[in-house]
Structures are given as C-alpha cells and as structure tokens.
C-alpha positions in Angstrom: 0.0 0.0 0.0 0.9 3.7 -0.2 -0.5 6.4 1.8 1.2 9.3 -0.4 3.0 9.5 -3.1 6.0 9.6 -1.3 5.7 6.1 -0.2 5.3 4.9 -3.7 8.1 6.2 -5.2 10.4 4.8 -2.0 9.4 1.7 -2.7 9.2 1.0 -6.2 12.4 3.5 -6.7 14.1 3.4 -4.0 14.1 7.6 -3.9 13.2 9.9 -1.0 11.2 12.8 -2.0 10.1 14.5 1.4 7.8 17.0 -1.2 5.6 14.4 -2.0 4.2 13.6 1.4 1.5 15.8 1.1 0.0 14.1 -1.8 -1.9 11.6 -0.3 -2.6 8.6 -2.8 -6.9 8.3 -1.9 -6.6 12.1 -3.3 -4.9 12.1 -5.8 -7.0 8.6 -7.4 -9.9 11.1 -6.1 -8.5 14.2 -8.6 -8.1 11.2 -11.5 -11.9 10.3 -10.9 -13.1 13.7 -10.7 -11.0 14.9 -14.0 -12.0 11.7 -15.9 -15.8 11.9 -15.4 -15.8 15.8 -15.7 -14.2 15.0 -19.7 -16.2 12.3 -20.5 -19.1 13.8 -19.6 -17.8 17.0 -21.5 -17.6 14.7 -24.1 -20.8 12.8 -24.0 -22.9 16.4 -23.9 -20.9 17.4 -27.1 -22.8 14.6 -28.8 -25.8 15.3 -27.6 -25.4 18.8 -28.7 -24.5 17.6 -31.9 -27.8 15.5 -32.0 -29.9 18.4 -31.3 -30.8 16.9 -28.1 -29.5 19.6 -26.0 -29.4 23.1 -27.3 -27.6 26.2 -26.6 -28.4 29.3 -24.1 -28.0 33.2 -25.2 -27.6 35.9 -22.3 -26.6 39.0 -22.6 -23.1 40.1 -21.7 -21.5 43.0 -21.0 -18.0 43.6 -22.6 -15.1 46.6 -22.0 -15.7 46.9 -18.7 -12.6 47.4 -16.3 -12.0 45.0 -13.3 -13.7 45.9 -10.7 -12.6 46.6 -7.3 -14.6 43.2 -5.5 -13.1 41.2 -8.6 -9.6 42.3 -7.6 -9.8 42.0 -4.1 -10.9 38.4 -4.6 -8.2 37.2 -6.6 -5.8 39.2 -3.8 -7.9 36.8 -1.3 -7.0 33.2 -3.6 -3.7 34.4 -4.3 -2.7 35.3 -0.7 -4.0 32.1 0.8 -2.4 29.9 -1.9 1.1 31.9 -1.5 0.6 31.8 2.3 0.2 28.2 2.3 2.0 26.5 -0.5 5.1 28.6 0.2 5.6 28.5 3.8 7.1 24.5 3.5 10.1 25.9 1.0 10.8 27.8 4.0 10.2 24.8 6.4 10.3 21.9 5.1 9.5 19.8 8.4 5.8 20.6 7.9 5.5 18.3 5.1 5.7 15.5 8.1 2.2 16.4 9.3 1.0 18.5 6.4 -3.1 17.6 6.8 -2.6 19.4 10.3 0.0 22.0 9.0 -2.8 23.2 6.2 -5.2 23.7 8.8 -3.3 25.4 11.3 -2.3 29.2 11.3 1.5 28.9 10.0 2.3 30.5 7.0 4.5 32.2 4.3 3.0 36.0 4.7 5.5 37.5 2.5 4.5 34.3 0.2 1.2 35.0 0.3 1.3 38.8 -0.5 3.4 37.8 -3.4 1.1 35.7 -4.8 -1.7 37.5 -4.0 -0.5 40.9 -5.4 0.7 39.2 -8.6 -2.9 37.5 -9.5 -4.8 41.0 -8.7 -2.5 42.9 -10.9 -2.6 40.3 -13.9 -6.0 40.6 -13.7 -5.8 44.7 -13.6 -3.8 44.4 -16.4 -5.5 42.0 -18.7 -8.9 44.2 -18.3 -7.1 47.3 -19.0 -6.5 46.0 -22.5 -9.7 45.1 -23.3 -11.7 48.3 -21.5 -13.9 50.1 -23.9 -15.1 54.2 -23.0 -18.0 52.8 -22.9 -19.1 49.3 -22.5 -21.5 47.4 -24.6 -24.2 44.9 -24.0 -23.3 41.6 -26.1 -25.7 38.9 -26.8 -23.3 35.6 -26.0 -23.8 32.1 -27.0 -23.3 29.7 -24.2 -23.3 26.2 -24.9 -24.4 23.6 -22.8 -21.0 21.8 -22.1 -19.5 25.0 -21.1 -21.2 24.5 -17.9 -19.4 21.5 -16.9 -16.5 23.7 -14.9 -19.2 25.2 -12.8 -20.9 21.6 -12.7 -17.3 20.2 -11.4 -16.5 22.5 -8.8 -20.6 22.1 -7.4 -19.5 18.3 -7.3 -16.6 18.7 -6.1 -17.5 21.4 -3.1 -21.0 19.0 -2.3 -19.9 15.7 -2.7 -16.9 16.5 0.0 -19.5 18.0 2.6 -22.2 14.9 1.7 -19.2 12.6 2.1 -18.6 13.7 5.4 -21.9 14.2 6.6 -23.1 10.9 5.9 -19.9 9.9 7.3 -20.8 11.1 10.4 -24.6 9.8 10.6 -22.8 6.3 10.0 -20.2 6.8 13.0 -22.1 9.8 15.2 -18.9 10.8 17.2 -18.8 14.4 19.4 -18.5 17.4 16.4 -15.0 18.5 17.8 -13.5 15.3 17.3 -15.3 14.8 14.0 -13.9 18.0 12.5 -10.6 17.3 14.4 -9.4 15.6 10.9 -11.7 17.1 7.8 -9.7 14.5 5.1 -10.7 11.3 7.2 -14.4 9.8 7.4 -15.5 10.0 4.0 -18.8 8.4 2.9 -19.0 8.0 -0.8 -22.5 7.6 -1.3 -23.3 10.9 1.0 -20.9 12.6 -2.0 -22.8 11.4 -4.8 -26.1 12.3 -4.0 -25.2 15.4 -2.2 -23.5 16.6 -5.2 -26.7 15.4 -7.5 -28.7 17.6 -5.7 -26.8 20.6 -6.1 -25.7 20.2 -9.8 -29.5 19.3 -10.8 -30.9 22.7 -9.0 -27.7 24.4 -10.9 -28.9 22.4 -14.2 -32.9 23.2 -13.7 -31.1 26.9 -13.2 -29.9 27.2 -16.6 -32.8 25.8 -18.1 -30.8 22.3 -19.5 -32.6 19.5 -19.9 -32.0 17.5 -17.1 -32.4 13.5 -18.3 -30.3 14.4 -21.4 -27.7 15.5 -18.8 -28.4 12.3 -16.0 -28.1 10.2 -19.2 -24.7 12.3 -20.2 -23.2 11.8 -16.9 -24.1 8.3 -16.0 -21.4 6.5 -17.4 -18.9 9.3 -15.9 -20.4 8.8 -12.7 -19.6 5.1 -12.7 -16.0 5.1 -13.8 -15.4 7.6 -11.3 -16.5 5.7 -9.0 -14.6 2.9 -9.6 -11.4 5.1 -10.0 -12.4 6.6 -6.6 -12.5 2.8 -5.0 -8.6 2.3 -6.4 -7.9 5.1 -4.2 -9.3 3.1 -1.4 -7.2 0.3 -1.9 -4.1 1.5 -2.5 -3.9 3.7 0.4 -5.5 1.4 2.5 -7.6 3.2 4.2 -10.5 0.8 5.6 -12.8 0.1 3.4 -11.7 -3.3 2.7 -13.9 -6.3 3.2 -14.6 -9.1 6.1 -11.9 -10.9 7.2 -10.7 -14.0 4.7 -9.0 -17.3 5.3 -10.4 -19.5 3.4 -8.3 -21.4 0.4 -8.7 -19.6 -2.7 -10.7 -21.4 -5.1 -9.4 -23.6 -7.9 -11.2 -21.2 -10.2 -9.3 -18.0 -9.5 -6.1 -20.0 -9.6 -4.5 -17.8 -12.1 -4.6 -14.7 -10.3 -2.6 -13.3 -7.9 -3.2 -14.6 -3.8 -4.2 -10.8 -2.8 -7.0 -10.7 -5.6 -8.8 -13.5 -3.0 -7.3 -12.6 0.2 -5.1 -9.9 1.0 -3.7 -8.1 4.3 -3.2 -4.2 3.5 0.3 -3.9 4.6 1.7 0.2 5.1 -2.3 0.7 5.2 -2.7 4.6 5.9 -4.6 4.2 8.7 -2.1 1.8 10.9 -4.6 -1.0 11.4 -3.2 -4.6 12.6 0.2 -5.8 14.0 3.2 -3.9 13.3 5.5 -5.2 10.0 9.0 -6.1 11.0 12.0 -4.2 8.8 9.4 -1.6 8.0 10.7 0.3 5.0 9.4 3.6 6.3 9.7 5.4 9.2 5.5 5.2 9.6 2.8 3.2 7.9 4.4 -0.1 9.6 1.5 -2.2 10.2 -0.3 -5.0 8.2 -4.0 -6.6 8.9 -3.4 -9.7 11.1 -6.2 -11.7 9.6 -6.8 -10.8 5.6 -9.5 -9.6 4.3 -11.3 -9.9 1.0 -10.1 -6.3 -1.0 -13.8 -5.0 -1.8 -12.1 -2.1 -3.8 -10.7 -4.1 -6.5 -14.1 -6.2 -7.2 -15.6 -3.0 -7.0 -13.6 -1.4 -9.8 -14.1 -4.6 -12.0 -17.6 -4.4 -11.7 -17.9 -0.8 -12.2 -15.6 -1.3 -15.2 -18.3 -3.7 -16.7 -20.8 -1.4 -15.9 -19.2 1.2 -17.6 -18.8 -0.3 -20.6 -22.8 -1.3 -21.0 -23.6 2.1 -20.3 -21.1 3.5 -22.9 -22.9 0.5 -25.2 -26.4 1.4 -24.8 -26.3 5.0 -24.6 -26.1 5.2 -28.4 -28.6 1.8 -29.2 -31.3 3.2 -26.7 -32.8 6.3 -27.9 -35.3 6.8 -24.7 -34.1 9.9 -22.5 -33.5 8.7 -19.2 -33.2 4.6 -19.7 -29.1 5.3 -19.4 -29.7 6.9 -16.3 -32.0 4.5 -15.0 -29.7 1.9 -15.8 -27.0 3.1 -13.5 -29.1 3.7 -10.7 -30.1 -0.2 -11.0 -26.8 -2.0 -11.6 -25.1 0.8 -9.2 -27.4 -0.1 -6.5 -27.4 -3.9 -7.5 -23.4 -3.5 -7.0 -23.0 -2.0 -3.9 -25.8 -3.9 -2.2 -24.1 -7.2 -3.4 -20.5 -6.0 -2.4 -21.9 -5.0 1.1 -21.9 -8.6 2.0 -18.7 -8.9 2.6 -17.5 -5.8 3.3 -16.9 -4.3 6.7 -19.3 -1.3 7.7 -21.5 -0.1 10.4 -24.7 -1.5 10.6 -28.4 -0.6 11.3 -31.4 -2.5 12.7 -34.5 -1.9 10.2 -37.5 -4.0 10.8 -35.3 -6.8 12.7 -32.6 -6.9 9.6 -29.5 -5.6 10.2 -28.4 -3.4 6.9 -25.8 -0.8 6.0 -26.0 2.8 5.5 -24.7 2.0 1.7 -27.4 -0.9 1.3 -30.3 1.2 2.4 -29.1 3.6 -0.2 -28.5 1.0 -2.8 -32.1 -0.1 -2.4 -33.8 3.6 -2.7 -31.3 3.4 -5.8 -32.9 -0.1 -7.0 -36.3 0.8 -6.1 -36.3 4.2 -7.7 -34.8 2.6 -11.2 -37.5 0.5 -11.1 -40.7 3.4 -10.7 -38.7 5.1 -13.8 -38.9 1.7 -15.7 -42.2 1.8 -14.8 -42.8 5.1 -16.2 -40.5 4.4 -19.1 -42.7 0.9 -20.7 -45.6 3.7 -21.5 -42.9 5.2 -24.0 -41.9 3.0 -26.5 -38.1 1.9 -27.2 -36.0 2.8 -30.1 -33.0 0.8 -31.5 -30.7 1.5 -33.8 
C-alpha cells in the first residue's frame, strides 16, 4: 500500500522525496476520478449537442468593462491564501511530516502569500485594461451547454466532499470537535454522490438544461469515477476493505494473484493490525493480522463492466433517461451485493440488520425501477 505518493516512489524507486508527502494517494486517485468523469461527460454532452438533443443558451453580456474593485480584491484573497500556504514549506520543510494538520493550522509564508496574491490582482488589472472600452456594450453571447461542466465540477466537487462527510458522520455519530478534528478522514461515498446530484440538478434546472439528457450524459462518468475513486481506497489502505478472509482460494481463481482472493493491506494509511517487522518507512508499519477480502478491487471490475454497457447502450437506446436509470439499478445492484462482505457499520431496520450504503443502494434499486415503470408507456427505439 501507499498512503502518499512519497511512499510509492520509495518503494518502487528506491528515492526519497520529502515533497511528496503531502499528496496523499486516496486524493490524488480522487482528482483522476473527478477529471475523468468531468471530460467524458464534456464529451458525451458534445454529442448530444450535436444530436440536437441539448441546445444552446444566449444571455446578454457586458463587454469593456474594467475590473472591478470586489473582482480584484478576490483574486488578492486566492492568491494570498495559496502563497501563504504552498510557500511556507520551502521555508520549512519539516511541515511536510504532518502536512493535513500544518494546512489547517495558522503557519504561513505572509511574504508568500502577498506575493502571490499581489501578482494575480495585478494580472488581472492588467488583462482588463486591455480590453476596457469608453463605454461598454451589452453583447448577446452564446453559451453552450457543455461550457457548464467547470461550474458543474466545482458544485461536485465542493457538495460531494460535505455529503461525504456528513453521511460519514450519521454512520459513526462521534462528538462534532472530534469529528472535524481531521476534515480529510471519514469519507462516505454515497453521502458525495447524492449530495453533489442535488446541487448540480438545482444548478442544471437553473440554466434551463434538460435534465435527463444531462443524467443520461453523466451516467457512465459517474460510474468510472467511481470505480477510479475505490482504487484510491485500496491502495492507500484506508478501511474500506472487506470481512476478514482465510479460506483457500478457489481452484477457479487459480490464475490470479493470492491478494485478488485474500489480501492483508500492509503500510495501510490508517495503521490498522500488527506492526510489520524491517518496515521500510519510518511510519505506515503495520499489516492486517487476519486478511480480508479487497472489496475495492471487485468494486472497480464491476464498475468497469458497468461502464462499458452504459457507454454501449447509450447510443442503441434512444429513450431519454433509460441510461440513467440503468446506472441507478446496476449501481445499486453493485454496492448492495459488495456490502456482503465488506466491513461497515450496521443498522437495525424491521429486525434486519443493513448498512447505511445498502439502504441507499435499495432507494437506488427501487427508484430505477418506478422510472422503468414510467419508461414501458414510451416505447423503445434501437438502432
């Protein structure tokens, strides 16, 4: 396993690169998931544009205006915070030891961060004084619908991190100071995803866009991310891994590796099990006792299958929504069936004991199902 990226390149080249602690591997497989889905589902709206199943918004713009005061004093604000922090470790590089605690605490590069700041205002001053008219005009501007997917991203991005670690939290209710004692920890993914639905389909509805043309854009970008996300999980280590595993593997996996079936997170990032002997870092030394089946990996197989139906279909079936109905069914058919072995808290509903993701999963089943429903008054078009 490897919490950072740091870890990685010790061990597979043998290099220490103290400025790669911070980048912890679950975030940076998050950043791949989130960039992947936000292109391909860039790219899947182009086609529908193309289609004439999504069409173009005009507002009115103004142009050759100068920057305005707010505007600049913004930018300052970015700048300075981004100088203050990302600087400060050139000067000490001992934070990068504890960095998730050094980026919340008060220690800083001010020069750094005055630098930084001062520099984006004034590009900024700059750039509008070229363009400043004597008098600026109202423009009537074309904007197309995958030119909202940056706006889209970062309302995924911002929601699905505060879903994450609310649902987090109703899973594992623990005092609020201790909860927000570590921000990056107790991440639920579910609590992400349909956090961030909600917001980007009020921003969606907002701008008038058809909103099943864009579920069915987004569905298969939702899924691979997903599964990208769940790599992250395993290679750092971080928990969710499944129940614990001892039995032989079977004859029919015999071509696989022994940790596809059974596998014991060794230099797991959060220093569960029995400590590793001749550790090859100076932390991250411990190693699951009993193995466990790595849910992660059968999670990003499946979710590779899934993905490649969806990316099938989405062109054979003509019916808006069916895509996105799809994924809310094999999506919830996945996770419930992958909770069966995996470890999580559990409820008590009606005398059966479930998990937060499997009640989820089932609103997810039951709700693909009602759209069926809907869906068989409408008939289906092949190509």
């Amino acid at each position: 396993m490897y919490p950072t990226l740091y870890h990685a390149f010790k061990d597979l080249f043998g290099v220490d690169l103290n400025f790669l602690k911070p980048v912890n591997s679950f975030g940076l497989f998050v950043a791949i998931a989130f960039l992947s889905a936000a292109l391909l589902f860039k790219k899947e709206i182009i086609r529908k544009e193309k289609e004439g199943l999504l069409s173009s918004k005009f507002i009115i713009a103004i142009e050759g205006k100068k920057a305005s005061v707010k505007e600049l004093m913004g930018l300052f604000m970015i700048g300075f915070i981004i100088g203050f922090k990302f600087l400060y470790p050139f000067y000490d590089a001992s934070v990068i030891d504890d960095f998730k605690h050094y980026i919340l605490s008060w220690k800083g590069s001010l020069f750094g961060g005055i630098a930084i700041g001062l520099g984006l205002a004034l590009h900024n001053y700059y750039q509008s004084e070229k363009t400043k008219l004597p008098e600026p005009v109202e423009v009537e501007k074309e904007v197309k619908p995958h030119e909202h997917i940056s706006s889209i991203t970062l309302l995924a991005l911002v929601f699905g991190f505060l879903g994450a670690k609310f649902f987090a939290w109703l899973e594992d209710p623990v005092p609020l100071s201790e909860f927000l004692l570590d921000p990056f920890s107790g991440l639920t993914i579910y609590g992400g995803l349909i956090a961030a639905s909600v917001a980007c389909i009020i921003y969606i509805r907002k701008q008038k866009l058809h909103v099943f043309h864009m579920l069915d854009a987004v569905s298969p970008a939702l899924i691979i991310a997903y599964g990208i996300g769940r790599l992250g999980c395993h290679f750092s280590g971080d928990g969710d891994w499944g129940i614990e595993n001892i039995a032989a593997k079977p004859n029919l996996i015999s071509i696989f590796p022994d940790w596809i079936w059974s596998y014991d997170y060794p230099h797991n990032v959060i220093n569960q099990g029995i400590r590793i002997q001749d550790c090859l870092y100076s932390d991250y030394c411990n190693k699951l006792a009993i193995p466990v089946f790595p849910t992660p990996i059968y999670e990003f197989v499946l979710c590779l299958g899934i993905f490649g139906l969806l990316m099938y279909f989405r062109k054979k079936i003509k019916l808006t929504g069916f895509i996105f109905l799809s994924y809310l069914f094999l999506n919830g058919i996945e996770r419930f069936t992958i909770e069966l072995i995996r470890i999580n808290e559990t409820y008590n509903l009606f005398g059966f004991l479930v998990t937060q993701a499997q009640i989820i999963s089932t609103l997810f089943i039951l709700m693909s199902f009602i759209g069926f429903g809907v869906l068989r008054k409408k008939p289906l078009y092949f190509d």
